[in-house]
ZASEDREN-739511 format. One record per residue (C-alpha): residue number from 1; residue in one letter; y, x, z. Coordinates in nm, 4 decimals, always signed. Layout:
% ZASEDREN-739511
SITE,i,aa,y,x,z
SITE,NUM,A,Y,X,Z
...
% end
This chain:
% ZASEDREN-739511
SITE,i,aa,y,x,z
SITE,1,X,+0.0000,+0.0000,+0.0000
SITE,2,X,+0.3476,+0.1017,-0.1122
SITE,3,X,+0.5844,+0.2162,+0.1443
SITE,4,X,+0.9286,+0.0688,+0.1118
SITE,5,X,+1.1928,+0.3376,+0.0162
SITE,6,X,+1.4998,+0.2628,+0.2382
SITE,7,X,+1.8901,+0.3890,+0.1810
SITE,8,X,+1.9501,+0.7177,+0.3372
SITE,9,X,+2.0850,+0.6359,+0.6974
SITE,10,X,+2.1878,+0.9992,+0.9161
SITE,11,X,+2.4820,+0.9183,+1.2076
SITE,12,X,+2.5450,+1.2996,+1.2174
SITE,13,X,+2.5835,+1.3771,+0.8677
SITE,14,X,+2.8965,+1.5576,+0.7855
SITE,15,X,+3.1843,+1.4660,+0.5268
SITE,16,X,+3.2910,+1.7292,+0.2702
SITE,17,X,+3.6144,+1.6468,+0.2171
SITE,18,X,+3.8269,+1.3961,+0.5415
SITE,19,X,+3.8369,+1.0579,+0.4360
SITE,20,X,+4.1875,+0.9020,+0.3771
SITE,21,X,+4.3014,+0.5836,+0.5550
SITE,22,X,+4.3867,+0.4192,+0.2187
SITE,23,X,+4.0375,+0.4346,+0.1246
SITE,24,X,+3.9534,+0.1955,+0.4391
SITE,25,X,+4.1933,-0.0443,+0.3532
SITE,26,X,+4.1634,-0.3028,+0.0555
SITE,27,X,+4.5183,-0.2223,-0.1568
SITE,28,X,+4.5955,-0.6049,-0.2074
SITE,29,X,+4.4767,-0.7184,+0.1635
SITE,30,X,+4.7206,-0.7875,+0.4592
SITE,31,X,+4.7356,-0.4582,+0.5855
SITE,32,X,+4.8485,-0.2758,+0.2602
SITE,33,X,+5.0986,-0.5652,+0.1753
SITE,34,X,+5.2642,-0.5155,+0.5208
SITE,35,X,+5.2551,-0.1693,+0.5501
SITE,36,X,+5.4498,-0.1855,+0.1369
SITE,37,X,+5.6700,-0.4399,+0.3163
SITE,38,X,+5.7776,-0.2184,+0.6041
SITE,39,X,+5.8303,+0.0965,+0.4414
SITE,40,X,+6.0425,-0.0888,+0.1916
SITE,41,X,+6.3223,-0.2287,+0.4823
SITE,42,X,+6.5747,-0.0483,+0.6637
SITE,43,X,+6.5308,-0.0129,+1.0275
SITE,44,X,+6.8519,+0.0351,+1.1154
SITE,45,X,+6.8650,-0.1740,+1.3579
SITE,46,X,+6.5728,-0.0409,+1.5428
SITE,47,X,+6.6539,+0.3020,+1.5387
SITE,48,X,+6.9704,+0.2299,+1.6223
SITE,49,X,+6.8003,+0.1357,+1.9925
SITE,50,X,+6.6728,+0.5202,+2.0239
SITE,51,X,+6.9893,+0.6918,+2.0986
SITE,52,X,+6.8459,+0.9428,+2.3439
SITE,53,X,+6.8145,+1.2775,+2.2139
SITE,54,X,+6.5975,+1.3863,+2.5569
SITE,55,X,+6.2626,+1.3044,+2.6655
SITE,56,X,+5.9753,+1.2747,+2.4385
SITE,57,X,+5.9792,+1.1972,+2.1004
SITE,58,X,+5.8691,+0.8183,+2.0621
SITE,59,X,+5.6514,+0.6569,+1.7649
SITE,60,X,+5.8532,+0.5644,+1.5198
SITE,61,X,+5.9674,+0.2378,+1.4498
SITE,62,X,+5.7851,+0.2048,+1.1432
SITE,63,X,+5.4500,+0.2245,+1.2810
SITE,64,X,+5.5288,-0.0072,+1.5777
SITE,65,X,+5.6884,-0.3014,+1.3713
SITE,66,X,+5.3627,-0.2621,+1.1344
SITE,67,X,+5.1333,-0.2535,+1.3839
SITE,68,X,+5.3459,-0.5454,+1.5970
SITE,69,X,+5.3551,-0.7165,+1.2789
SITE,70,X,+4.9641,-0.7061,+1.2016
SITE,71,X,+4.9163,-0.8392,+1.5085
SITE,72,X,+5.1054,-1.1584,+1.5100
SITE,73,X,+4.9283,-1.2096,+1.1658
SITE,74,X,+4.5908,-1.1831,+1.2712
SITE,75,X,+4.6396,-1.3469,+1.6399
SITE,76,X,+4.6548,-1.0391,+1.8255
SITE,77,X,+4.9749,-1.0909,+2.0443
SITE,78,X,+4.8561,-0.9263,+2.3753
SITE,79,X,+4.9502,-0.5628,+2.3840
SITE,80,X,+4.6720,-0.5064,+2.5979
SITE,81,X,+4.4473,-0.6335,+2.2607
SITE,82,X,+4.6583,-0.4541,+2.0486
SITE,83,X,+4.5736,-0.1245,+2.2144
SITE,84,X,+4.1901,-0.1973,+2.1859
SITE,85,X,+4.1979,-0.3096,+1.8294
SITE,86,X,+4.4091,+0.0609,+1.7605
SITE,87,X,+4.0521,+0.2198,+1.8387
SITE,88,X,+3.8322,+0.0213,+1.6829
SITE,89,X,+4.0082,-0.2229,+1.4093
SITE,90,X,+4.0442,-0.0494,+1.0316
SITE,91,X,+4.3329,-0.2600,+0.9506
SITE,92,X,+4.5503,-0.1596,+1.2902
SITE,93,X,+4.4119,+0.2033,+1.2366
SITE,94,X,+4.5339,+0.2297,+0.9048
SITE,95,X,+4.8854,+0.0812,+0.9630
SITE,96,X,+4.9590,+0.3146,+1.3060
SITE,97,X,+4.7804,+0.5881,+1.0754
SITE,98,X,+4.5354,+0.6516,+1.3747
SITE,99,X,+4.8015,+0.6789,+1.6233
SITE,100,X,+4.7204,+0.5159,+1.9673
SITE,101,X,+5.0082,+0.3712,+2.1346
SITE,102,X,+4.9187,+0.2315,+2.4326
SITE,103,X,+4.9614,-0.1224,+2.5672
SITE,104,X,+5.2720,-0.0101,+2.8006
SITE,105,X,+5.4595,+0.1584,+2.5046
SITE,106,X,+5.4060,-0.1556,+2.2657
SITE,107,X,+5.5206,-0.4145,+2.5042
SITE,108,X,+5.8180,-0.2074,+2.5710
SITE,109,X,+5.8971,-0.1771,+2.1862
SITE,110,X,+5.9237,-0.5660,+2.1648
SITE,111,X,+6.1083,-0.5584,+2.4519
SITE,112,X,+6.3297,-0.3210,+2.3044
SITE,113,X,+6.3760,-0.4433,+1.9396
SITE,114,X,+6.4584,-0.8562,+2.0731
SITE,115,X,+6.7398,-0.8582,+1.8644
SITE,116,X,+6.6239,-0.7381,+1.5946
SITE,117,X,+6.3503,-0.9818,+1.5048
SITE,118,X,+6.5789,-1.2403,+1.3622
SITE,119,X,+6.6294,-0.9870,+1.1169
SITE,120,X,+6.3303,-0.9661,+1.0171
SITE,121,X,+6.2654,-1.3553,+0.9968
SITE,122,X,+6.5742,-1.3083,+0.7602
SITE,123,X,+6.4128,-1.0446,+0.6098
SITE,124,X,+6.0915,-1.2297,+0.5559
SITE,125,X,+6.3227,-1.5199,+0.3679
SITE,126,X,+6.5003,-1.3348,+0.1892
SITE,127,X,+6.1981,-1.2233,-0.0148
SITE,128,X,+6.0014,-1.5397,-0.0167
SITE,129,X,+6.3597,-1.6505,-0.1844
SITE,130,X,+6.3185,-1.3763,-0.4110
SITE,131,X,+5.9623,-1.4567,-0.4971
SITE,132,X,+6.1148,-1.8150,-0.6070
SITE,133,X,+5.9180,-1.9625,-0.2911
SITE,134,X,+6.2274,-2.1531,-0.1735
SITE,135,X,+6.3891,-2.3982,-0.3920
SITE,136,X,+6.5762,-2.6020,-0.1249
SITE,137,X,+6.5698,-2.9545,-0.3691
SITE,138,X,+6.4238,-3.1630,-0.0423
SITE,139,X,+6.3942,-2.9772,+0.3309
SITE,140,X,+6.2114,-3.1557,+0.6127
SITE,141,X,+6.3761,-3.1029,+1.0041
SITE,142,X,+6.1246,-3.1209,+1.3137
SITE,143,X,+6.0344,-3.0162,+1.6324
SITE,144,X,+5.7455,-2.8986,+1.8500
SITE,145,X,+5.6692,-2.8551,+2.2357
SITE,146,X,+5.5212,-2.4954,+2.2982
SITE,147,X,+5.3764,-2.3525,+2.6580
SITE,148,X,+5.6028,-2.0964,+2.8285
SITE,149,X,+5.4720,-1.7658,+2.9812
SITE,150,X,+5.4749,-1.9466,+3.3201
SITE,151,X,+5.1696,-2.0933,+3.5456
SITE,152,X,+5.2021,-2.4423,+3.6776
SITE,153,X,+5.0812,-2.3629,+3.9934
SITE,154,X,+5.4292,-2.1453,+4.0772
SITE,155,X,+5.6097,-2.4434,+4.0199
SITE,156,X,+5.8064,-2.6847,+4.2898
SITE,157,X,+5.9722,-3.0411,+4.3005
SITE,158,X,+6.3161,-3.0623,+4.3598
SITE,159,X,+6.2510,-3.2130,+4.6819
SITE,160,X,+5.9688,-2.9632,+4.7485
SITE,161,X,+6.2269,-2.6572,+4.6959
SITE,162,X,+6.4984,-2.7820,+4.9051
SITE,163,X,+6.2405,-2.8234,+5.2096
SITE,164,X,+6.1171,-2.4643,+5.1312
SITE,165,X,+6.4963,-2.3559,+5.1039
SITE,166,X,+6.5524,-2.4418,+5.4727
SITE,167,X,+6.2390,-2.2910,+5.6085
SITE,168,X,+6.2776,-1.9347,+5.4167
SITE,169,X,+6.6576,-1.9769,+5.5284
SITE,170,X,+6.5168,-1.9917,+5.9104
SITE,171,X,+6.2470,-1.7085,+5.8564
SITE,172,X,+6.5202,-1.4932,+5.6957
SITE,173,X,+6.7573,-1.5653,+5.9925
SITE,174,X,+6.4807,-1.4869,+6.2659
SITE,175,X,+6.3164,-1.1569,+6.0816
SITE,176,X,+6.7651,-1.0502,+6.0922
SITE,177,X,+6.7826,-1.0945,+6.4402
SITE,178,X,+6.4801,-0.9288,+6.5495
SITE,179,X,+6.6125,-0.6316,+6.3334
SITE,180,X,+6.9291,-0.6417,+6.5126
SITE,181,X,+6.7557,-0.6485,+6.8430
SITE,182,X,+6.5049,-0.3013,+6.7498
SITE,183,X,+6.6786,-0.0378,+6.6643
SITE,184,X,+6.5011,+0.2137,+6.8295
SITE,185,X,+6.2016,+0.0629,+6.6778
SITE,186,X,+6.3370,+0.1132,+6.3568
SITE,187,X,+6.4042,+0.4620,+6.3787
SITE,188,X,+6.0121,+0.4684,+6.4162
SITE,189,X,+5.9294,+0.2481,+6.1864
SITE,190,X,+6.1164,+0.4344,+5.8698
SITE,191,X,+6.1176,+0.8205,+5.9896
SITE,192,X,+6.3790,+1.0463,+5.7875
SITE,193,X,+6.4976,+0.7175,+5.5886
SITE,194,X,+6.8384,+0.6029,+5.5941
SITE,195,X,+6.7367,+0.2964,+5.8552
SITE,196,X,+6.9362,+0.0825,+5.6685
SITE,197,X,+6.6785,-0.0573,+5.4300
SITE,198,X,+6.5632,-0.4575,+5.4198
SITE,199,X,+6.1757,-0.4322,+5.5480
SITE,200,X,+5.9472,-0.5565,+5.3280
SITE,201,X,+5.8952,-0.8653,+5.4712
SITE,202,X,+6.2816,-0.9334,+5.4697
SITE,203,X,+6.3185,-0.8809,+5.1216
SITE,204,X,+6.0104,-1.0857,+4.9769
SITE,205,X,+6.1635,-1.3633,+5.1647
SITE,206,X,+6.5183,-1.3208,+5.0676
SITE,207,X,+6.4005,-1.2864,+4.6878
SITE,208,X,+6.2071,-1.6184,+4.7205
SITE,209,X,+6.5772,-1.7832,+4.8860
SITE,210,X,+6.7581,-1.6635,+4.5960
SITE,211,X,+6.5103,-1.7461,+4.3146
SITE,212,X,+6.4560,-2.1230,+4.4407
SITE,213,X,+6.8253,-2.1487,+4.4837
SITE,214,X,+6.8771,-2.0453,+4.1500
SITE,215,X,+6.6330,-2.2836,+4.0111
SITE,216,X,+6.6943,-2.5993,+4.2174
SITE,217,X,+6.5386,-2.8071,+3.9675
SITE,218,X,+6.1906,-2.9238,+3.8335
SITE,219,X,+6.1105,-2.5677,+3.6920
SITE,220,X,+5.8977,-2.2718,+3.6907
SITE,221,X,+5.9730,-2.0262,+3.9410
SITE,222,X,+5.8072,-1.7315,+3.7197
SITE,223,X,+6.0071,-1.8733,+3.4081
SITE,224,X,+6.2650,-2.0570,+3.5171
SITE,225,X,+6.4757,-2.1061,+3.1682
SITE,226,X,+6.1719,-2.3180,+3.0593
SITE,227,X,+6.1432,-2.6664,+3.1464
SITE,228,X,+5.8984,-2.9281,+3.1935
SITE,229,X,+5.7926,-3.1242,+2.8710
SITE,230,X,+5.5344,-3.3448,+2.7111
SITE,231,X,+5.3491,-3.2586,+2.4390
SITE,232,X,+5.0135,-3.3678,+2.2837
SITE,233,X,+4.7572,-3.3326,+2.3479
SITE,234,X,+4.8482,-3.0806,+2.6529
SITE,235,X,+5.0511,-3.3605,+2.8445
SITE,236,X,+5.2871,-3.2126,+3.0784
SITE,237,X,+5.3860,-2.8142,+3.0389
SITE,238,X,+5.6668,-2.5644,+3.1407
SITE,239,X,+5.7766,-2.4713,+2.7779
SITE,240,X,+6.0196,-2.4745,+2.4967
SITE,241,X,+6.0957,-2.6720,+2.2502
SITE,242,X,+6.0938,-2.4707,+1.8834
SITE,243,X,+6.2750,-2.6483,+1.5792
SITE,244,X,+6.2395,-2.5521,+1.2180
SITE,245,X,+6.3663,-2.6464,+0.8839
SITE,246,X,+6.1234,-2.6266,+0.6153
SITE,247,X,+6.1396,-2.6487,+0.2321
SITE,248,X,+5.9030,-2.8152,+0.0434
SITE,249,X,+5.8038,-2.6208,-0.2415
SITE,250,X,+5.5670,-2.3990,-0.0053
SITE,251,X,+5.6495,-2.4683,+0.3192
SITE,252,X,+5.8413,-2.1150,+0.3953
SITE,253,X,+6.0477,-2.1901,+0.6938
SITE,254,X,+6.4401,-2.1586,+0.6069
SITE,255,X,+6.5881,-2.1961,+0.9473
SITE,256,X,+6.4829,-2.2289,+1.2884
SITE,257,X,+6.5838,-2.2415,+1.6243
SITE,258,X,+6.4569,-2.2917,+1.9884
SITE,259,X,+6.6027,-2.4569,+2.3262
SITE,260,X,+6.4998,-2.5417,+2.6479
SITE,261,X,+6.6062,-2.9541,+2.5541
SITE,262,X,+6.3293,-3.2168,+2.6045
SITE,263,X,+6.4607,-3.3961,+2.2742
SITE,264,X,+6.5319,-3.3307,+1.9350
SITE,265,X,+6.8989,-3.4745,+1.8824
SITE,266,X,+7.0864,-3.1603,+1.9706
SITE,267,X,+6.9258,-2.9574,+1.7158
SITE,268,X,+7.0066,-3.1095,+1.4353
SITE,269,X,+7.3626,-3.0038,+1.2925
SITE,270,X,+7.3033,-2.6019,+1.3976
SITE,271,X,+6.9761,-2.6288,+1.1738
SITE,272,X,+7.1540,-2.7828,+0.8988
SITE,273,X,+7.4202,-2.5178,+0.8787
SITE,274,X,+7.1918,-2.2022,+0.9668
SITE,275,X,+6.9907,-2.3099,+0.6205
SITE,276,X,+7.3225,-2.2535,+0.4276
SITE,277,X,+7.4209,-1.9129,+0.6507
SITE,278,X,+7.0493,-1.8060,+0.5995
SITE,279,X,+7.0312,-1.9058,+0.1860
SITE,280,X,+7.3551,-1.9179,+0.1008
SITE,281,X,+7.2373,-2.3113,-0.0395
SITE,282,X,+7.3156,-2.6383,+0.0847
SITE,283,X,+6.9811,-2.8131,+0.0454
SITE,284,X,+6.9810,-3.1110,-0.1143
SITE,285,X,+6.7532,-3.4061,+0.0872
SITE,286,X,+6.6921,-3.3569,+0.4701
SITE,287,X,+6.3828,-3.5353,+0.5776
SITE,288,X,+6.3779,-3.6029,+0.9745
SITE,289,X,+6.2049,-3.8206,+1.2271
SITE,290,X,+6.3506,-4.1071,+1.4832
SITE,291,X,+6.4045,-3.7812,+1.7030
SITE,292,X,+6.7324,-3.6633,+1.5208
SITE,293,X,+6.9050,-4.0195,+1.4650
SITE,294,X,+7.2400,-4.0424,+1.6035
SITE,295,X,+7.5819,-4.1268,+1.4643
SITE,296,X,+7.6623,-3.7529,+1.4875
SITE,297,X,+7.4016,-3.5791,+1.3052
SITE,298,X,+7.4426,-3.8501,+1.0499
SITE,299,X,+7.8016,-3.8230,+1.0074
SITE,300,X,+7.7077,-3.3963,+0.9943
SITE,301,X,+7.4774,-3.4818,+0.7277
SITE,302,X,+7.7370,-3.7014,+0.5164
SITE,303,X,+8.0314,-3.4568,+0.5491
SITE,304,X,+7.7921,-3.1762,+0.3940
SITE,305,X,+7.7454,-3.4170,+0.0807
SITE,306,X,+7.3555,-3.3877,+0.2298
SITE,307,X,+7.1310,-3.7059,+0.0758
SITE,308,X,+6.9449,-3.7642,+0.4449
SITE,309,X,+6.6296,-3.9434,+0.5213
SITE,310,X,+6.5943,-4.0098,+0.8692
SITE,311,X,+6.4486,-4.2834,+1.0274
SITE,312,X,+6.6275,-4.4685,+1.2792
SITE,313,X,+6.2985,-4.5744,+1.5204
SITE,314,X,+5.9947,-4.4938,+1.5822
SITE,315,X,+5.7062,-4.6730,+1.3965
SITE,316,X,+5.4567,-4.8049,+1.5486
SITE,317,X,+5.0613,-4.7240,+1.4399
SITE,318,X,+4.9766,-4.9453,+1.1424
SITE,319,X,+5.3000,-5.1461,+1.1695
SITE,320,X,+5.4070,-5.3131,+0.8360
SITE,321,X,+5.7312,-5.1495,+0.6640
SITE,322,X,+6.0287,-5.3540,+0.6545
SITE,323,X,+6.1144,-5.5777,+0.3676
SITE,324,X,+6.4059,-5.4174,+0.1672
SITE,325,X,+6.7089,-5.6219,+0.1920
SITE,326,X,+6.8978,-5.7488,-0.1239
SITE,327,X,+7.2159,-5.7995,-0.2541
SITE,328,X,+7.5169,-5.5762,-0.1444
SITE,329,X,+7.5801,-5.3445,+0.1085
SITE,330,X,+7.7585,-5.5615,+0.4033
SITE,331,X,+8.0861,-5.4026,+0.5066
SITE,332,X,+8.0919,-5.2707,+0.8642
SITE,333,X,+7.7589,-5.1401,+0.9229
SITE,334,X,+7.7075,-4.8510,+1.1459
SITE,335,X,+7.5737,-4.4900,+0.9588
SITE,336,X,+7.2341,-4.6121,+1.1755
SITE,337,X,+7.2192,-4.9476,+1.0061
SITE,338,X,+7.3208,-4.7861,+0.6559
SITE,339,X,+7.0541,-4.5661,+0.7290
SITE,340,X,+6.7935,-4.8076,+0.8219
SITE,341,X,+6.8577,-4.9919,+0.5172
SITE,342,X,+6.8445,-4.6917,+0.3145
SITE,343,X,+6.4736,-4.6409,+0.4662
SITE,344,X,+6.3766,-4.9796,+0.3425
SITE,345,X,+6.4256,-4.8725,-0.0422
SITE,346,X,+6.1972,-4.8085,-0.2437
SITE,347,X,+6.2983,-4.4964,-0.3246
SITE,348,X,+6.4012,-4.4239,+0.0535
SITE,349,X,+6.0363,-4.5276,+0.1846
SITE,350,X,+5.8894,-4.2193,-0.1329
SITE,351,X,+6.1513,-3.9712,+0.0383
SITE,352,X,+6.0472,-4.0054,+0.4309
SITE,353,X,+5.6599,-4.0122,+0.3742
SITE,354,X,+5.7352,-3.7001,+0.2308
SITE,355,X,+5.8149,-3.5529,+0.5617
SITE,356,X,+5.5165,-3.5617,+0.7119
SITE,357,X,+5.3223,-3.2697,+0.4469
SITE,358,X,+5.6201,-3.0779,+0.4489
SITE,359,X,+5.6962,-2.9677,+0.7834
SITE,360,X,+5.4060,-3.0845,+1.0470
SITE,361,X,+5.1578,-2.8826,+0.8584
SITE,362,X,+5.3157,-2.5543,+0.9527
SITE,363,X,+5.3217,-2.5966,+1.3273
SITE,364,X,+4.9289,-2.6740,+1.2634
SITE,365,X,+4.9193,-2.3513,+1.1043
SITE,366,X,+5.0930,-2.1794,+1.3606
SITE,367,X,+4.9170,-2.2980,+1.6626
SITE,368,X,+4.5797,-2.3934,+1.5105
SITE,369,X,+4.5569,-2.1213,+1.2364
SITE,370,X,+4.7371,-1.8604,+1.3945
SITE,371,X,+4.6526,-1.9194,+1.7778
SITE,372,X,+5.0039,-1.9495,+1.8537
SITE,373,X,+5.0002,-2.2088,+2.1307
SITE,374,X,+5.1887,-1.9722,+2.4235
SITE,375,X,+5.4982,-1.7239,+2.4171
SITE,376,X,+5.4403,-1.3836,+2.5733
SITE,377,X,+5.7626,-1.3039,+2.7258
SITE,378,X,+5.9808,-1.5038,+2.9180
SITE,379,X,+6.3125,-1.6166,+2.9537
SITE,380,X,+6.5325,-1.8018,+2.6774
SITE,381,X,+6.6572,-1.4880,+2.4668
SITE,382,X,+6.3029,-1.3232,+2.4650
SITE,383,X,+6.1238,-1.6240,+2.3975
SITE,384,X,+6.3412,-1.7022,+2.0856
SITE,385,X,+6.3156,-1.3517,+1.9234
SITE,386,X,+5.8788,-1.3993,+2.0035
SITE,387,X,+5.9597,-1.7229,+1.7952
SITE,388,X,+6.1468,-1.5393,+1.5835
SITE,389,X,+5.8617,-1.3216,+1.4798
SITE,390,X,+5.6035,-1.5878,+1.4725
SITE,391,X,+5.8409,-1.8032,+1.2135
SITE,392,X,+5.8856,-1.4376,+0.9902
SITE,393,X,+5.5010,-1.3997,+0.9848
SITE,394,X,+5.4636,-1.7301,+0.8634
SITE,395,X,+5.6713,-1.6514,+0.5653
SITE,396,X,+5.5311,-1.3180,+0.5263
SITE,397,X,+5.1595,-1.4778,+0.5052
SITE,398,X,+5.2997,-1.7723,+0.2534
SITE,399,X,+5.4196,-1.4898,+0.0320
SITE,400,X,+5.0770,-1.2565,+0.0455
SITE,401,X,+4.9140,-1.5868,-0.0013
SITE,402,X,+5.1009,-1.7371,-0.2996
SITE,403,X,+5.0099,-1.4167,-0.5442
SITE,404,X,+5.3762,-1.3415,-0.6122
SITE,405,X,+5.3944,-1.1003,-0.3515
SITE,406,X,+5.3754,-0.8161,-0.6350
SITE,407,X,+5.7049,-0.9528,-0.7543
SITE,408,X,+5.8957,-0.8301,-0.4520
SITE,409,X,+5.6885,-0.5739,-0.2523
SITE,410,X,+5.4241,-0.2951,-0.3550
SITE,411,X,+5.3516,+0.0700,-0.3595
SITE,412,X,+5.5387,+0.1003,-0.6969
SITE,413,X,+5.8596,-0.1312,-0.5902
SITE,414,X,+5.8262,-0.2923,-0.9097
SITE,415,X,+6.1107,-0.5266,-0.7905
SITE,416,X,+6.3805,-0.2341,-0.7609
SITE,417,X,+6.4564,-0.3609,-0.3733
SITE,418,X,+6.7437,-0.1706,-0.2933
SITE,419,X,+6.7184,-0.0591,+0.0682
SITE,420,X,+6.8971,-0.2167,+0.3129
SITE,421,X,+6.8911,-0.2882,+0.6977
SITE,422,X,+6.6735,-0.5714,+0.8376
SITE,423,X,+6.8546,-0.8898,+0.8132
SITE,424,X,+7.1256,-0.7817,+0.5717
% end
């Protein structure tokens, strides 16, 4: 009987010539099309943070936003994660070429660089523009309810903070009189220290005071910018609430912002304007929910010569559309009941189903997809430049995704980008 002949297999054989990371890497996959991406940008703006000329040299920006960047793309936030995959993952080992950064140094870069990540969702638009991904004919407005970077369990009632108030307020005033009262025993207690310093006890207590004095509210104590919200199908959660704009074409996100507000309203008129600061277009239909209707944003929307779709109240599961009205417009109706009527067109009823595809699939994508269902950091600012880099990824992966990617980014520049800094 005929042995089989198996493929040579030797763990210790040796390699002529060193392998090249390129040769790991597939030159149209992810990695290669960020890696083209980064090298083709600026970073100004990040190496303008590294003005210390002491100390030792850092990684360079390059490598960092790359390897950052990979790792939002792939849902590998955690720089802990980030650190293992840098041993053991092709993709992150090709883009840091081998380096190994470790977890302390890449939280610290994001730390770092908050400001500049809304360059580099600007960045990111800018080329799916380019790419002829964003035609900004019809743009559809919503909102979603994301967990904060805070546990629930380190959270207290108003009621619930003002009774803890009092009783660290009394501990704090006993532990300050028995200070007063031992001297001697201090002088024991902290050797050749000044003697002036807050024992330990003292100051865990008088850091609790001040933080639940600060808050004084239905909040997080380990986040207290966020705020409590509901959102399906988590119910209740300490989080924010993220807004985008998107466009229809391919759903690249064209503006975006993010608040701390329970409802939608607010957002409204800053998102309409950013998409004009961040295109340099007025789009030409808005599609929004129930959530954005008031006599403001609807007077916004008419000033900007904006044709707006948004409905007026919520509809109920299987309810039956309104019957169109006929004859004339009556005189005296409030935008609300112009806009209601609007909705009851034919055409008007084609516009606002619309909505719907256009901009709820991309918060799928980004928490279902992606894995994006909890910021890292914490605090208002950071959170928004985290949300900043999720909403630039998303763009980034519509581009690889839509095969015109070559048109604007690659090894040979085909596109002629002139360099310039992130967010220019």
């Amino acid at each position: 009987m005929r042995t089989k002949t198996f493929r040579p297999y030797d763990q210790d054989s040796l390699l002529l010539m060193p392998p090249s990371l390129h040769d790991w890497v597939d030159p149209d996959g992810l990695p290669a099309f960020l890696s083209d991406l980064v090298d083709e940008l600026d970073l100004a703006p990040f190496l303008a943070a590294h003005d210390e000329p002491r100390g030792m040299p850092p990684y360079h920006p390059r490598l960092m936003l790359k390897v950052l960047l990979y790792g939002y793309a792939t849902g590998v936030r955690s720089s802990r994660r980030i650190e293992e995959r840098l041993g053991a993952d092709v993709g992150f080992m090709f883009l840091a070429g081998q380096a190994r950064p470790d977890h302390k140094t890449i939280a610290e870069f994001r730390r770092r660089h908050l400001a500049a990540f809304e360059g580099v969702f600007l960045e990111a638009l800018r080329l799916c523009r380019a790419a002829g991904l964003a035609k900004l004919g019809r743009v559809a407005i919503d909102g979603t309810k994301l967990k904060a970077n805070a546990s629930r369990h380190k959270a207290m009632s108003y009621a619930r903070m003002t009774e803890r108030e009092a009783q660290l307020a009394a501990e704090v005033r006993a532990i300050l009189d028995e200070a007063e009262a031992v001297d001697q025993a201090e002088d024991a207690r902290y050797g050749d220290a000044r003697g002036d310093e807050l024992p330990e006890e003292l100051r865990r207590r008088e850091t609790r005071l001040t933080r639940i004095r600060e808050a004084k509210a239905q909040r997080n104590v380990t986040d207290p910018e966020s705020r409590i919200m509901l959102s399906k199908p988590d119910g209740w959660i300490y989080g924010y609430n993220p807004q985008i704009a998107v466009d229809a074409g391919h759903q690249v996100i064209v503006a975006t912002s993010l608040s701390a507000d329970t409802t939608d309203t607010a957002a409204l008129p800053a998102l309409v304007d950013q998409i004009e600061t961040n295109t340099g277009r007025r789009p030409g239909r808005i599609l929004a929910d129930a959530g954005y209707a008031s006599d403001d944003n609807l007077a916004h929307l008419d000033e900007r010569g904006i044709d707006a779709y948004v409905a007026t109240r919520r509809d109920r599961h299987g309810a039956t559309a309104p019957t169109a009205p006929r004859g004339r417009i009556p005189a005296g109706l409030t935008r609300r009941e112009r806009m209601a009527r609007k909705l009851t067109t034919k055409r008007g009823r084609a516009e606002y189903a619309r909505r719907k595809a256009i901009v709820e699939p991309v918060f799928g994508q980004t928490k279902e997809a992606s894995g994006f269902r909890r910021f890292h950091l914490r605090g208002r600012v950071k959170v928004t430049a985290e949300w900043h880099l999720v909403c630039a990824i998303h763009n980034l992966a519509k581009l690889f995704r839509s095969g015109r990617a070559g048109r604007v980014v690659g090894p040979t520049r085909a596109a002629g980008l002139a360099r310039r800094p992130v967010g220019a």
